[in-house]
C-alpha positions as CSV (number, residue, x, y, z in Angstrom):
1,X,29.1,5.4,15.7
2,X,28.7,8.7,14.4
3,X,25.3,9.5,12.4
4,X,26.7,9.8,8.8
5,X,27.8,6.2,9.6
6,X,24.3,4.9,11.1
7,X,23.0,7.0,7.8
8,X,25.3,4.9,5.7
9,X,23.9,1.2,7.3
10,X,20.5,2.3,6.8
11,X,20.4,3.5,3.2
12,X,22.8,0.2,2.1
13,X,19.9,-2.0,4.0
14,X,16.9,-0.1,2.5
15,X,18.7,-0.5,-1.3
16,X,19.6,-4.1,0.1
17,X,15.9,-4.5,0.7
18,X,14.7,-2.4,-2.3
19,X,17.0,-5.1,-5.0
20,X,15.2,-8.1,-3.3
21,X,11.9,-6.2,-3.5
22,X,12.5,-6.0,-7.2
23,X,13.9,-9.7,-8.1
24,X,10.7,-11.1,-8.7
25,X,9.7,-8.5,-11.3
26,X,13.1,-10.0,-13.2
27,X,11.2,-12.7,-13.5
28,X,7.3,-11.9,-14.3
29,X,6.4,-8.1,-14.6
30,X,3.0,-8.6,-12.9
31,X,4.1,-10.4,-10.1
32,X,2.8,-8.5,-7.0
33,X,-0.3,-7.4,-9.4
34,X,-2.8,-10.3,-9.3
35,X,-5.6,-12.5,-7.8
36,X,-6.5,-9.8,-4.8
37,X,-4.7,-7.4,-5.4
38,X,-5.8,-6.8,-8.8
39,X,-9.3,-6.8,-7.8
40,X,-10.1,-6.1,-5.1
41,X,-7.6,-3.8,-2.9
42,X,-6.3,-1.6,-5.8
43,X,-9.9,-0.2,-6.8
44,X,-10.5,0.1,-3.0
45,X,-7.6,1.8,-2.9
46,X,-8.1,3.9,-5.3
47,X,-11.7,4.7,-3.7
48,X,-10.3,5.4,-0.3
49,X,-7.6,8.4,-2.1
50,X,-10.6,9.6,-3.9
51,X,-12.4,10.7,-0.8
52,X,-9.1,12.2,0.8
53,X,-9.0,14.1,-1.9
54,X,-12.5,15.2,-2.1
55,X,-12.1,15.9,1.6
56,X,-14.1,12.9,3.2
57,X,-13.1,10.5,5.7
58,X,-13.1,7.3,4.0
59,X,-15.9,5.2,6.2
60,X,-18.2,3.9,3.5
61,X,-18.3,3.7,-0.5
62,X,-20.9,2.8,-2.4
63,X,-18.6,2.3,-5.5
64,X,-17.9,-0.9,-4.6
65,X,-19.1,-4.5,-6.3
66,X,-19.9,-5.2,-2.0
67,X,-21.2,-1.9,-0.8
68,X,-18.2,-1.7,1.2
69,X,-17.5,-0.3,5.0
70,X,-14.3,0.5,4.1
71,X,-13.9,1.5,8.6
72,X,-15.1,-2.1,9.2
73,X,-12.7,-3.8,6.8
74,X,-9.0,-4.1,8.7
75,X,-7.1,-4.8,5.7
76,X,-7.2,-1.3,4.4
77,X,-5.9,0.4,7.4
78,X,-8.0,3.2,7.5
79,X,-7.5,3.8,11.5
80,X,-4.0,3.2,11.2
81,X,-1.9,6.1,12.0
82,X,1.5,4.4,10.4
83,X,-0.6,3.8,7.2
């Protein structure tokens, strides 16, 4: 297989992927948006690009409804290299 044809495969299952990604939004527009994810994760989220972009690592905010340790909390990935 040459690569413009493993190219090919790869960008037909990412759009593929991407169209059944998008079906439930055909249905409800705030369908990955809600319960958790609307409050708690986004803001964090959002809290954790904040301090990038001040220049911090992100290991604690005090902005935060918990007083979160944003390096103790797995969920948010912040020792993950992929993420």
């Amino acid at each position: 297989m040459t690569g413009r044809a493993v190219a090919r495969q790869y960008a037909l299952v990412l759009g593929i992927a991407l169209l059944l990604g998008l079906l439930p939004l055909a249905v409800n527009a705030r369908f990955y948006f809600r319960d958790d994810m609307q409050a708690a994760f986004l803001p964090l989220f959002f809290e954790i690009g904040r301090q990038l972009a001040a220049g911090q690592f992100p290991l604690l905010t005090l902005n935060s409804w918990w007083g979160s340790a944003i390096a103790a909390e797995y969920q948010y990935g912040v020792f993950n290299p992929v993420s």
